[in-house]
Every structure is written in C-alpha cells, then in structure tokens.
PDB file with one MODEL, atoms N, CA, C and O in Angstrom:
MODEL        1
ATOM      1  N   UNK A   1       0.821  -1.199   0.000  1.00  0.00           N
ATOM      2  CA  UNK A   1       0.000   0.000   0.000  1.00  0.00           C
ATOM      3  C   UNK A   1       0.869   1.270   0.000  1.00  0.00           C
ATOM      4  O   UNK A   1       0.726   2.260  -0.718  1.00  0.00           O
ATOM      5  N   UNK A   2       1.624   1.089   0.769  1.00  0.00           N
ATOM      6  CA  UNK A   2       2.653   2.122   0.935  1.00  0.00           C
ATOM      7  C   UNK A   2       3.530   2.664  -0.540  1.00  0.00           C
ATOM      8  O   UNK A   2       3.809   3.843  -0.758  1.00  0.00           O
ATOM      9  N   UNK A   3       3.841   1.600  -1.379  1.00  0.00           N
ATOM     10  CA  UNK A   3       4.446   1.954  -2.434  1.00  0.00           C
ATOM     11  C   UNK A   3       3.620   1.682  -3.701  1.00  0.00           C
ATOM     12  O   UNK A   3       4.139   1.289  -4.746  1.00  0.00           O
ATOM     13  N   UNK A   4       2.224   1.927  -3.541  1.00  0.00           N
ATOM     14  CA  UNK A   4       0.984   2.438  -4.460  1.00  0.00           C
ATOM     15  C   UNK A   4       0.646   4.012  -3.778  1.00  0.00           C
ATOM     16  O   UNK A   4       0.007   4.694  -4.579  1.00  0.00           O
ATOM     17  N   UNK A   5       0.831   4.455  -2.962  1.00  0.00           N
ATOM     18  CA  UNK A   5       0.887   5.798  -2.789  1.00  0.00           C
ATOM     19  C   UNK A   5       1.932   6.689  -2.801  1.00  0.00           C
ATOM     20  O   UNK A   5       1.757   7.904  -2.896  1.00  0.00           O
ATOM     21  N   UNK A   6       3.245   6.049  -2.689  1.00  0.00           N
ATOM     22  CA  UNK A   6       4.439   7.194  -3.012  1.00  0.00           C
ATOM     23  C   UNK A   6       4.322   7.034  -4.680  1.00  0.00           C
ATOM     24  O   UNK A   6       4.826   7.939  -5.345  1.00  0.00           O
ATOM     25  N   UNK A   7       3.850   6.218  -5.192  1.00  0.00           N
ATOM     26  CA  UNK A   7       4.148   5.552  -6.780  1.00  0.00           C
ATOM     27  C   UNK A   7       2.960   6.798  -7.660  1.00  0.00           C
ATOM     28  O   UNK A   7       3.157   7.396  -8.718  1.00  0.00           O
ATOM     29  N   UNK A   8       1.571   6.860  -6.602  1.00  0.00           N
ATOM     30  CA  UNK A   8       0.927   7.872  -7.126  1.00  0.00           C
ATOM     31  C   UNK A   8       1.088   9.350  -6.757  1.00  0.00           C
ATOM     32  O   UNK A   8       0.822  10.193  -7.613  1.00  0.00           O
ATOM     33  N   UNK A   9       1.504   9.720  -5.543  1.00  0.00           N
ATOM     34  CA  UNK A   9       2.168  10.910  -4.970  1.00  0.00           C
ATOM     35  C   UNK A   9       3.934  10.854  -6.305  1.00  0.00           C
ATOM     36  O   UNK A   9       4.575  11.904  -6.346  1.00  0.00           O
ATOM     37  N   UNK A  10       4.092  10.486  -6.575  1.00  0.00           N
ATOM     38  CA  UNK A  10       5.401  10.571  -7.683  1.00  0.00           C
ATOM     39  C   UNK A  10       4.602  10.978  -9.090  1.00  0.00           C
ATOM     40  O   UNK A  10       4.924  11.970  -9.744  1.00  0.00           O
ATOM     41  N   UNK A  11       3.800  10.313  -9.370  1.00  0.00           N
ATOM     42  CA  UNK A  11       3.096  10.784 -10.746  1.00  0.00           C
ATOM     43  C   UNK A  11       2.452  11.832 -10.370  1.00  0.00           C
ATOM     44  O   UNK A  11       2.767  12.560 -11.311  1.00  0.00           O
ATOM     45  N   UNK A  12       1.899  12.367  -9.825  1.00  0.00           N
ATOM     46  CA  UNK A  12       1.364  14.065  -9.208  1.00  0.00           C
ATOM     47  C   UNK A  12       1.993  15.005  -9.185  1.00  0.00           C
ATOM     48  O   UNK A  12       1.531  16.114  -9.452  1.00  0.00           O
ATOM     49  N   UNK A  13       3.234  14.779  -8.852  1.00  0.00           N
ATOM     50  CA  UNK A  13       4.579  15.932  -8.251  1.00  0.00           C
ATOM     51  C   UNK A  13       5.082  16.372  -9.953  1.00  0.00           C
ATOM     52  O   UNK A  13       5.198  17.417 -10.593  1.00  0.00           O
ATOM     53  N   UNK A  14       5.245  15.185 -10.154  1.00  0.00           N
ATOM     54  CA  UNK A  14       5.743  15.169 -11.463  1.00  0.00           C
ATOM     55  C   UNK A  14       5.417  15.754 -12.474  1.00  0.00           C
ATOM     56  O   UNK A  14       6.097  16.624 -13.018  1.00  0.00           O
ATOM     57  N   UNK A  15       4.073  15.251 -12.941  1.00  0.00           N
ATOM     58  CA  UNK A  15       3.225  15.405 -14.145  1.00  0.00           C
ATOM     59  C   UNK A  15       2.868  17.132 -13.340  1.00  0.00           C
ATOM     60  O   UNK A  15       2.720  17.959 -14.240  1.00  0.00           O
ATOM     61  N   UNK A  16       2.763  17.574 -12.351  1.00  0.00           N
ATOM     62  CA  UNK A  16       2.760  19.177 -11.992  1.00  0.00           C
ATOM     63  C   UNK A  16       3.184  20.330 -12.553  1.00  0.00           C
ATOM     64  O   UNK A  16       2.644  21.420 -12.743  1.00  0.00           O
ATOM     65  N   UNK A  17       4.639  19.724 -12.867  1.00  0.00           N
ATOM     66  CA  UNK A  17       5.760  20.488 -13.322  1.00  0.00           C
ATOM     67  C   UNK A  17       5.352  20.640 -14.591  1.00  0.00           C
ATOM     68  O   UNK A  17       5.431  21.788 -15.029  1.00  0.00           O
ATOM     69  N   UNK A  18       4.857  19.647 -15.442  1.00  0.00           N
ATOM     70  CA  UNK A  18       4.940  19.624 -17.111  1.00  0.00           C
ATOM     71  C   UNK A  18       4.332  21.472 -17.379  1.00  0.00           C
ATOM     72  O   UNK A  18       5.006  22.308 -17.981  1.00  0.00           O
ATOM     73  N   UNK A  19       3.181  21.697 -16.866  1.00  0.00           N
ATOM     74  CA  UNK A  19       2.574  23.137 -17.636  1.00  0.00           C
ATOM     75  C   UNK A  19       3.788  23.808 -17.857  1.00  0.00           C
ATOM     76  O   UNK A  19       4.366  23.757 -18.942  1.00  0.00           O
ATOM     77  N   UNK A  20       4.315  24.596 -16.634  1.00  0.00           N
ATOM     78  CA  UNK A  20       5.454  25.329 -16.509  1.00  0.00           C
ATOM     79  C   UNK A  20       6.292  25.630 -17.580  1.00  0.00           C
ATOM     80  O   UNK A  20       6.767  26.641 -18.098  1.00  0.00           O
ATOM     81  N   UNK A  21       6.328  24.065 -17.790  1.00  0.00           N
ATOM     82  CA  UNK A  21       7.859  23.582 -18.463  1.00  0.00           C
ATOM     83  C   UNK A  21       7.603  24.151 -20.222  1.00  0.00           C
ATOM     84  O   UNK A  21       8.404  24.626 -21.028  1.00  0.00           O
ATOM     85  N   UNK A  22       6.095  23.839 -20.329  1.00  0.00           N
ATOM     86  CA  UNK A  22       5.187  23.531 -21.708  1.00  0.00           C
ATOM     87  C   UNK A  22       5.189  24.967 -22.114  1.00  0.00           C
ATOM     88  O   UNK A  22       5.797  25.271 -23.140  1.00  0.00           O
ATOM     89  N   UNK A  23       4.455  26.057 -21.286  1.00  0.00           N
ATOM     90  CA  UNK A  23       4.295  27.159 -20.957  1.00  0.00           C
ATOM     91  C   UNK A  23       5.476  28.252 -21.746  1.00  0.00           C
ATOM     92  O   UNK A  23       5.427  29.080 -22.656  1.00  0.00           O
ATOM     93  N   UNK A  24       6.623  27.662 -20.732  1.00  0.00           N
ATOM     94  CA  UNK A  24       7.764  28.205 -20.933  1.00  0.00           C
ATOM     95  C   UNK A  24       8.576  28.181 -22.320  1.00  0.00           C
ATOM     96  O   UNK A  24       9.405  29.065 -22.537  1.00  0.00           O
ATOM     97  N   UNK A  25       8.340  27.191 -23.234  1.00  0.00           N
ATOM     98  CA  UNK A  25       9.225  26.742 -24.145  1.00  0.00           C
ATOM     99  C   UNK A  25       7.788  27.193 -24.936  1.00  0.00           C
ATOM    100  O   UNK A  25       8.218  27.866 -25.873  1.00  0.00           O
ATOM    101  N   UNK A  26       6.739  27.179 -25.016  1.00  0.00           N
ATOM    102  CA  UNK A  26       6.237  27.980 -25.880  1.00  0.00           C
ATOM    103  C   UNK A  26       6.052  29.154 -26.011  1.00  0.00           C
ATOM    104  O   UNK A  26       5.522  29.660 -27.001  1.00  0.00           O
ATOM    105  N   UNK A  27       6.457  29.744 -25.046  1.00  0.00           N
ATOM    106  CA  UNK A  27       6.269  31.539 -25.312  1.00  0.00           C
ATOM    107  C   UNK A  27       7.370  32.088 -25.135  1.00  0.00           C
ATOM    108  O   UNK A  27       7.517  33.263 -24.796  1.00  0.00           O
ATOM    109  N   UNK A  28       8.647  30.923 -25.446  1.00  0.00           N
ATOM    110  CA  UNK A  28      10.096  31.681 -24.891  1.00  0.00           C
ATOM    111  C   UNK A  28       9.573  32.565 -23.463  1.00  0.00           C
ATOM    112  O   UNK A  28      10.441  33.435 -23.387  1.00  0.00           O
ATOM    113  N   UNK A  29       9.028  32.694 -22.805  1.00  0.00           N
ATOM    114  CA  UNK A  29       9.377  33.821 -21.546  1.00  0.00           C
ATOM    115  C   UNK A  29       9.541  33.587 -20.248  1.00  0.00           C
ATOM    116  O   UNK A  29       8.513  33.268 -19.650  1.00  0.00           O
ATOM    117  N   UNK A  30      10.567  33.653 -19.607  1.00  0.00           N
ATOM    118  CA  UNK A  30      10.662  33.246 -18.355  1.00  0.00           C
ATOM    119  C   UNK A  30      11.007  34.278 -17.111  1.00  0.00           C
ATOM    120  O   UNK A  30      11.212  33.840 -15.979  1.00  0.00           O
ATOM    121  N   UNK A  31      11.059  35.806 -17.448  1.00  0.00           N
ATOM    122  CA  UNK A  31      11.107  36.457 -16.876  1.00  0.00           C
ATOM    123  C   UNK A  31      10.563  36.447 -15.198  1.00  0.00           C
ATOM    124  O   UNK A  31      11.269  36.730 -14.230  1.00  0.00           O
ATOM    125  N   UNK A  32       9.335  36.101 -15.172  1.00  0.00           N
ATOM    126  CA  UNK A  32       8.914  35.610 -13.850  1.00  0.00           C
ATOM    127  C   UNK A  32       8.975  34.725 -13.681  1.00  0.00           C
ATOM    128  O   UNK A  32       8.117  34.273 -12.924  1.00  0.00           O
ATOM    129  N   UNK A  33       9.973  33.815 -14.210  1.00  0.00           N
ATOM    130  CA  UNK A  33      10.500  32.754 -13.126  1.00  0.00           C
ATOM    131  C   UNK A  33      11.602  33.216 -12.532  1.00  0.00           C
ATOM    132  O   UNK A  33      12.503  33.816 -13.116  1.00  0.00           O
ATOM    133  N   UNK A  34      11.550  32.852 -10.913  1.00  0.00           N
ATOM    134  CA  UNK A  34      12.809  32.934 -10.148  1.00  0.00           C
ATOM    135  C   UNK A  34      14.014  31.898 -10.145  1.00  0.00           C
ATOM    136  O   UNK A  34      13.983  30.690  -9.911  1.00  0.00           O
ATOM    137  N   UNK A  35      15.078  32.715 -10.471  1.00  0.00           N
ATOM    138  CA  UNK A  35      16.319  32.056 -10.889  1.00  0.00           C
ATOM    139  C   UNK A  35      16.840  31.241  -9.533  1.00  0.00           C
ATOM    140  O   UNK A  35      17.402  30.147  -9.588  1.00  0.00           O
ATOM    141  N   UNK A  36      16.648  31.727  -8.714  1.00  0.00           N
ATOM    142  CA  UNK A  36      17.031  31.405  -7.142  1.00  0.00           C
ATOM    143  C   UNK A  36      16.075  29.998  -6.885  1.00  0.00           C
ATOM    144  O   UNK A  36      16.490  28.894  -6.532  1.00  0.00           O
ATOM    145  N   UNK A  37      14.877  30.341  -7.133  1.00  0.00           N
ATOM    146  CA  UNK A  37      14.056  28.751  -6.492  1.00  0.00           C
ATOM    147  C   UNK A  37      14.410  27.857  -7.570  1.00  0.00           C
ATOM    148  O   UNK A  37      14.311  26.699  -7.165  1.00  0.00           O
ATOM    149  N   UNK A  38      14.903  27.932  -9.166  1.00  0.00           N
ATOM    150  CA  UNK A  38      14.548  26.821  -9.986  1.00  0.00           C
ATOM    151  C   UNK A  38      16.327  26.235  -9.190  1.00  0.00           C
ATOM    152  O   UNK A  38      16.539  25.072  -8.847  1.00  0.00           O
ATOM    153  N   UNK A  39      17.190  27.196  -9.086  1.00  0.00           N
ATOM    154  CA  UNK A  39      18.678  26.457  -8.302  1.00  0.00           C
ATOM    155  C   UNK A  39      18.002  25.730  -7.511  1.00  0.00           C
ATOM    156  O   UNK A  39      18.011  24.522  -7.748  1.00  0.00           O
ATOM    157  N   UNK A  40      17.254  26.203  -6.397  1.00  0.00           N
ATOM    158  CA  UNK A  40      17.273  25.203  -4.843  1.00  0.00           C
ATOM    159  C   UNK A  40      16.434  24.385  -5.316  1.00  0.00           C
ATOM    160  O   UNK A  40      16.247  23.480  -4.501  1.00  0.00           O
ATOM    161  N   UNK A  41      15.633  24.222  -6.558  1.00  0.00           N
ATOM    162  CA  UNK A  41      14.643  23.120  -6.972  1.00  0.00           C
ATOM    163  C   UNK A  41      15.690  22.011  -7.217  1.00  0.00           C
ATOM    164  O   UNK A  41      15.865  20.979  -6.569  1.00  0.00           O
ATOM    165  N   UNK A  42      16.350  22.471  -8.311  1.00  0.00           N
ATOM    166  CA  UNK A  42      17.279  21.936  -8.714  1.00  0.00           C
ATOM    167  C   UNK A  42      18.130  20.987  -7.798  1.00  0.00           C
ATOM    168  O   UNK A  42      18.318  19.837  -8.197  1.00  0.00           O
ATOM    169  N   UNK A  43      18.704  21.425  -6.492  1.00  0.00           N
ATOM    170  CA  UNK A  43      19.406  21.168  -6.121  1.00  0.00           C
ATOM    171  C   UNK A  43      18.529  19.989  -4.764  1.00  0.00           C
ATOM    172  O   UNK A  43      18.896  18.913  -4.294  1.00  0.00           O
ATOM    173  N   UNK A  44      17.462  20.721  -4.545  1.00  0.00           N
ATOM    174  CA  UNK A  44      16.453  19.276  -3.731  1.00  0.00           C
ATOM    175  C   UNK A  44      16.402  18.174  -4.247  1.00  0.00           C
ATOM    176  O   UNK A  44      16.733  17.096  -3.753  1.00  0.00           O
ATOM    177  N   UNK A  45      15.720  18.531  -5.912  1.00  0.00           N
ATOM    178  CA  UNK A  45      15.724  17.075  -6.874  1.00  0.00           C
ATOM    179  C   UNK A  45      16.738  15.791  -7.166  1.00  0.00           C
ATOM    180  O   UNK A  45      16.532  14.590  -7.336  1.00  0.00           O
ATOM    181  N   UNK A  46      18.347  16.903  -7.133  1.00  0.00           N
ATOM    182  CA  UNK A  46      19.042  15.748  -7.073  1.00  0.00           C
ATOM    183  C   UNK A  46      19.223  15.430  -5.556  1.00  0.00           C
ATOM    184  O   UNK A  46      19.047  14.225  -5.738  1.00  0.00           O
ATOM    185  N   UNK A  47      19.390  15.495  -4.468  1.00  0.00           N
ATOM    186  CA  UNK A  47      19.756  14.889  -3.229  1.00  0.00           C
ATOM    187  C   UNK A  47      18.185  14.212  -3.122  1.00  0.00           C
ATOM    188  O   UNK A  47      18.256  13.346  -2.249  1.00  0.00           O
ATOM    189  N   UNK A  48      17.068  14.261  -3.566  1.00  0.00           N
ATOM    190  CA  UNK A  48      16.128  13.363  -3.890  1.00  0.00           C
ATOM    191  C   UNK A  48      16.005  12.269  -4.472  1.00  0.00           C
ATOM    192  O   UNK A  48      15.165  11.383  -4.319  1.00  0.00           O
ATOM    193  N   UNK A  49      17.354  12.394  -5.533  1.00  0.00           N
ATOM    194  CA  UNK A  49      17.196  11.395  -6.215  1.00  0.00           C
ATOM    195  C   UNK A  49      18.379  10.757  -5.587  1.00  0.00           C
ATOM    196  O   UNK A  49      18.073   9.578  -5.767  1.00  0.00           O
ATOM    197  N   UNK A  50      19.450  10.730  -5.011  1.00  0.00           N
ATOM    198  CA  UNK A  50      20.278  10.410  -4.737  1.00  0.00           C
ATOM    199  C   UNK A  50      20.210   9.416  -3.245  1.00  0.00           C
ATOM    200  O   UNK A  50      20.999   8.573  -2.818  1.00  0.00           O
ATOM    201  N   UNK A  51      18.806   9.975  -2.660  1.00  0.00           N
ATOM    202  CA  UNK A  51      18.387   9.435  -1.936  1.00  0.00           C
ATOM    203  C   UNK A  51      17.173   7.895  -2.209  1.00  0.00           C
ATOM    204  O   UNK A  51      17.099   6.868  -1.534  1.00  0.00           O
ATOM    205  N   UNK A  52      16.401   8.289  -3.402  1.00  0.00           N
ATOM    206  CA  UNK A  52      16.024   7.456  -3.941  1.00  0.00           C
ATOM    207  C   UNK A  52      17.081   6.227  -3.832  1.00  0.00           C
ATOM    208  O   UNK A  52      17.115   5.524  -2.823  1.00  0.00           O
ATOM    209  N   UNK A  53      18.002   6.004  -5.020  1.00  0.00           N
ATOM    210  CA  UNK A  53      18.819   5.458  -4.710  1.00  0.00           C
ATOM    211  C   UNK A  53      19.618   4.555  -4.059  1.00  0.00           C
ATOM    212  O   UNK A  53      20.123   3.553  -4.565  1.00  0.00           O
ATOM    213  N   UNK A  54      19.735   4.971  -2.804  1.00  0.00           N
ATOM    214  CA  UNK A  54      19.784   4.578  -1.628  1.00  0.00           C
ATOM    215  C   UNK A  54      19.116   3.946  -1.179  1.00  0.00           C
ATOM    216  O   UNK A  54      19.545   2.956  -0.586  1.00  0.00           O
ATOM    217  N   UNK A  55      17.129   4.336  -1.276  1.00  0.00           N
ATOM    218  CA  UNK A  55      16.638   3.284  -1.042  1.00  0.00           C
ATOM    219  C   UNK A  55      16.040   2.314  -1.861  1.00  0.00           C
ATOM    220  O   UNK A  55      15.156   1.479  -1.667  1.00  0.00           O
ATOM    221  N   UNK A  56      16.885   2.692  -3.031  1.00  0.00           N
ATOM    222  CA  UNK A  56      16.404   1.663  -4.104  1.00  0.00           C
ATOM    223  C   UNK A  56      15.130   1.886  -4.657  1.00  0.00           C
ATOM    224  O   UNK A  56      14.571   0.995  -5.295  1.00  0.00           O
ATOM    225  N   UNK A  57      14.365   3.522  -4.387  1.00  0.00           N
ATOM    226  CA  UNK A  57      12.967   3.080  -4.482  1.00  0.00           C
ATOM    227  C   UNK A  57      12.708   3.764  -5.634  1.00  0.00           C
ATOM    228  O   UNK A  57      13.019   4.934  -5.856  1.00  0.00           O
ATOM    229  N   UNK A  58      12.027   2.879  -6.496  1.00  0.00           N
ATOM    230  CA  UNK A  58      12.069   3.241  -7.850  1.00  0.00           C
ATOM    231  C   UNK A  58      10.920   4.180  -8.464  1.00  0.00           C
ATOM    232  O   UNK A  58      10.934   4.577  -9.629  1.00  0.00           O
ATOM    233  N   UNK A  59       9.811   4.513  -7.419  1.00  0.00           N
ATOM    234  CA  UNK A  59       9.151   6.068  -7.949  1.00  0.00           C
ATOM    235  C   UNK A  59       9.666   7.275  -7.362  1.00  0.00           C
ATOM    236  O   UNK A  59       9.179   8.333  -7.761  1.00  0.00           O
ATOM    237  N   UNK A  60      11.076   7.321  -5.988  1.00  0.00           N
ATOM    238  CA  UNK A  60      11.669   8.653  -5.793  1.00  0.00           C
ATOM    239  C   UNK A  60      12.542   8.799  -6.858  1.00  0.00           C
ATOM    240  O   UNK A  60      12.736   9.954  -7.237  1.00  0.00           O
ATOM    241  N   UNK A  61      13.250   7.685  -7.567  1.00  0.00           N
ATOM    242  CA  UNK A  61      14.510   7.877  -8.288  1.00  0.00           C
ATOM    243  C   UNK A  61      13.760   8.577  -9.734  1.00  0.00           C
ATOM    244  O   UNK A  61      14.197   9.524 -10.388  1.00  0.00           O
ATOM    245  N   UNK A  62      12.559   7.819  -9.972  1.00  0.00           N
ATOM    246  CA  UNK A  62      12.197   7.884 -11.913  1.00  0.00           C
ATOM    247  C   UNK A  62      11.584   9.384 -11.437  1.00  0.00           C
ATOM    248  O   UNK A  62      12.174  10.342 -11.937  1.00  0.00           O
ATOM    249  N   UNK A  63      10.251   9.754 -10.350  1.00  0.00           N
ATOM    250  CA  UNK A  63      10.082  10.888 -10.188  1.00  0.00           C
ATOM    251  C   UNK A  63      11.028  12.044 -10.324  1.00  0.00           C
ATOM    252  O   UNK A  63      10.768  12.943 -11.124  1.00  0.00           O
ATOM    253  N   UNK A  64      12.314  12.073  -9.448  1.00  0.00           N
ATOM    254  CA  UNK A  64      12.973  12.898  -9.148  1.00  0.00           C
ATOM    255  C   UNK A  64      14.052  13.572 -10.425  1.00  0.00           C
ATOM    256  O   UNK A  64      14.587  14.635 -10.740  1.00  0.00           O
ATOM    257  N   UNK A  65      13.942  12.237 -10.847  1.00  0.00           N
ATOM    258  CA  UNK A  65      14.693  12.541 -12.202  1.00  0.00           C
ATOM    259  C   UNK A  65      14.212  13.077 -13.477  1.00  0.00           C
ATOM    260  O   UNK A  65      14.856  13.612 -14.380  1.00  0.00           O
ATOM    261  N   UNK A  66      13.070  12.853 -13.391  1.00  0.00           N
ATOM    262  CA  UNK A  66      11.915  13.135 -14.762  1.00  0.00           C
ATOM    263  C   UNK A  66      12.183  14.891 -14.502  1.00  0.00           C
ATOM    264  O   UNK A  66      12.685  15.839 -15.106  1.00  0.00           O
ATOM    265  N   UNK A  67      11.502  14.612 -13.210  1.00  0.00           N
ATOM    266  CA  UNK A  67      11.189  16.207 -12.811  1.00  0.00           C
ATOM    267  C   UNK A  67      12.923  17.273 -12.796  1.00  0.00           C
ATOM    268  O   UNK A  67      12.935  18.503 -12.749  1.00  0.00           O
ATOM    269  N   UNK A  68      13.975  16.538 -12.839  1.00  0.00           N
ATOM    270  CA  UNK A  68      15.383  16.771 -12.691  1.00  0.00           C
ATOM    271  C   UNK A  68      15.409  17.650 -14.209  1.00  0.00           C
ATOM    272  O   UNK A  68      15.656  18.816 -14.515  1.00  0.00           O
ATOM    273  N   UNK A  69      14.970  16.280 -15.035  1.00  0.00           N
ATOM    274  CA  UNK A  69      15.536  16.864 -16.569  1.00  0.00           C
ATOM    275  C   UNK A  69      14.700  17.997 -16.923  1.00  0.00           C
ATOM    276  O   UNK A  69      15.050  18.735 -17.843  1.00  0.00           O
ATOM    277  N   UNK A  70      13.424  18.241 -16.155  1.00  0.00           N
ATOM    278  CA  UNK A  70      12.294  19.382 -16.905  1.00  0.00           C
ATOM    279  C   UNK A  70      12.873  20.374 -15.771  1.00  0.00           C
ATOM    280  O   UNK A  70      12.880  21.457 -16.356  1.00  0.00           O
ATOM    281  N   UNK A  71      13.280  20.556 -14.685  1.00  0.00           N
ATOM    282  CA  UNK A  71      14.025  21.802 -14.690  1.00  0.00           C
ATOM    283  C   UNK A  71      15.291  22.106 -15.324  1.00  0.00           C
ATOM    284  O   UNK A  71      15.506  23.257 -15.703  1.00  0.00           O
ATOM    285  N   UNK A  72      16.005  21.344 -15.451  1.00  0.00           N
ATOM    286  CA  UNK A  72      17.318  21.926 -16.138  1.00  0.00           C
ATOM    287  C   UNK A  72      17.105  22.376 -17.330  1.00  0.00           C
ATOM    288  O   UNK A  72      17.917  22.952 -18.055  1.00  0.00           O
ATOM    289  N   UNK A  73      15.668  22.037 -17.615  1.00  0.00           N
ATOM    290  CA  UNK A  73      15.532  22.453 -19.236  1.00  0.00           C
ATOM    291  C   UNK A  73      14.614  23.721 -18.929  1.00  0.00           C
ATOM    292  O   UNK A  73      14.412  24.524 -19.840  1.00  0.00           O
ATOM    293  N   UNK A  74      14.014  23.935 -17.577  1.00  0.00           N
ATOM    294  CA  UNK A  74      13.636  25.429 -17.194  1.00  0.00           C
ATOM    295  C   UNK A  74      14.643  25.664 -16.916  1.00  0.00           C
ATOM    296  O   UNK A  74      15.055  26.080 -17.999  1.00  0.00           O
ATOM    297  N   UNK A  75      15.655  25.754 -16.092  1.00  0.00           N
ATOM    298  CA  UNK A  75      16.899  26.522 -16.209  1.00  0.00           C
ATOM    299  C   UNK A  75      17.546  27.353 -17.421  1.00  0.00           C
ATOM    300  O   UNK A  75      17.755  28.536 -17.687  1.00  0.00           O
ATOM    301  N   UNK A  76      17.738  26.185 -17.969  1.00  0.00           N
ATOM    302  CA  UNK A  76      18.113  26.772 -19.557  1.00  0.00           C
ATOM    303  C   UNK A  76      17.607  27.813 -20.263  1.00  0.00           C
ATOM    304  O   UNK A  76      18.238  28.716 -20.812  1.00  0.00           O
ATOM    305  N   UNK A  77      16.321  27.624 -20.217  1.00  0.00           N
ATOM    306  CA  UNK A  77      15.191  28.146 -20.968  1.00  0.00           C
ATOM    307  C   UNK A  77      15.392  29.878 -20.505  1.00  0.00           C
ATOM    308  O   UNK A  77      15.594  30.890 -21.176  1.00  0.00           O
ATOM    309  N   UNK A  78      15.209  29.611 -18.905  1.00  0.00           N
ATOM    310  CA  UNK A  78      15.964  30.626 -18.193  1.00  0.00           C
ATOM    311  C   UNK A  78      16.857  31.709 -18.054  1.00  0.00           C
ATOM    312  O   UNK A  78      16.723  32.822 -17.547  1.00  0.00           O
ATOM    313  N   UNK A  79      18.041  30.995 -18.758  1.00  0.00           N
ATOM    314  CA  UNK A  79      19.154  31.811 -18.666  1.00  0.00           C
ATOM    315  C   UNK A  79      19.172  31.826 -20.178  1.00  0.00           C
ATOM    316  O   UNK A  79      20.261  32.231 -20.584  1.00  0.00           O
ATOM    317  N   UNK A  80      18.354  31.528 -21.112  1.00  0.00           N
ATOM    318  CA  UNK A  80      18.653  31.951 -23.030  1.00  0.00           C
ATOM    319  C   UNK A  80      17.856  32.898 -22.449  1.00  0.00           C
ATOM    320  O   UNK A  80      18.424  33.988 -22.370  1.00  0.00           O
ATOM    321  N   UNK A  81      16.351  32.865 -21.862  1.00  0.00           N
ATOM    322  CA  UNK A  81      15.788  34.416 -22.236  1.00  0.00           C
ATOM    323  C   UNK A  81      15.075  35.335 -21.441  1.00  0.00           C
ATOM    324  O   UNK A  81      14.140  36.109 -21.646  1.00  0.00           O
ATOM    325  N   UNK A  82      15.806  35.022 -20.438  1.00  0.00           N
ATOM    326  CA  UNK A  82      16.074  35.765 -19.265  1.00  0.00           C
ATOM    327  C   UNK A  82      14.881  35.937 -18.476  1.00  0.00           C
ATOM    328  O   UNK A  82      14.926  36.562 -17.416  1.00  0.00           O
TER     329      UNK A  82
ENDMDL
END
C-alpha cells in the first residue's frame, strides 16, 4: 500500500511540473520565473534522487529525475531568455 501511494504521490509531483515547463518553451518567456528557487529546486531534486537510490525506491529515483531533466531544461530556458 505504501508503495501504491508514493508511486501515485510521484506521478502528481511530477506530471505538476509539465505546464510550466510547456508554458515556458512555448512563449520563450521566463522572466517571472525565479532564478534562485529553480537552483534550490534543482538542487532538492538531485539529493532526492540520490536518496532514492539509496533506497532503491524506484518512484523517488524515476520521479525525481523526470522532474530533474524538466528543470534543467527550465533553467536553460531561463538563462537563453532571461
């Protein structure tokens, strides 16, 4: 039971992020995004995943990472257009 609810709490967190991400890369604009929270996002996600890992558990690791690659690609997005 326990790992049918982190498994669906992982697809929630996750699939969250997509607008943002969608948002962003279609209107080039990221001006109001804060450069400061997508770092500490950034930087939760991997010691999230790193922790995953650790416990071997395979919706913190695939979550953390999904959601890993769609900020670095808000990052990016970020710092091309400010």
């Amino acid at each position: 039971m326990v790992f049918i609810i982190g498994s669906i709490a992982a697809v929630f967190t996750t699939v969250a992020f997509l607008p943002q991400v969608v948002k962003a890369h279609k209107s080039q604009h990221t001006k109001d995004l804060s450069l400061i929270m997508l770092v500490m996002l950034l930087v939760g996600l991997v010691l999230w995943t790193v922790y995953g890992l650790f416990l071997m558990s395979l919706p913190i690791i695939l979550a953390n990472t999904i959601t890993l690659a769609m900020c670095l690609y808000l990052l990016y997005l970020k710092i091309k257009y400010g």
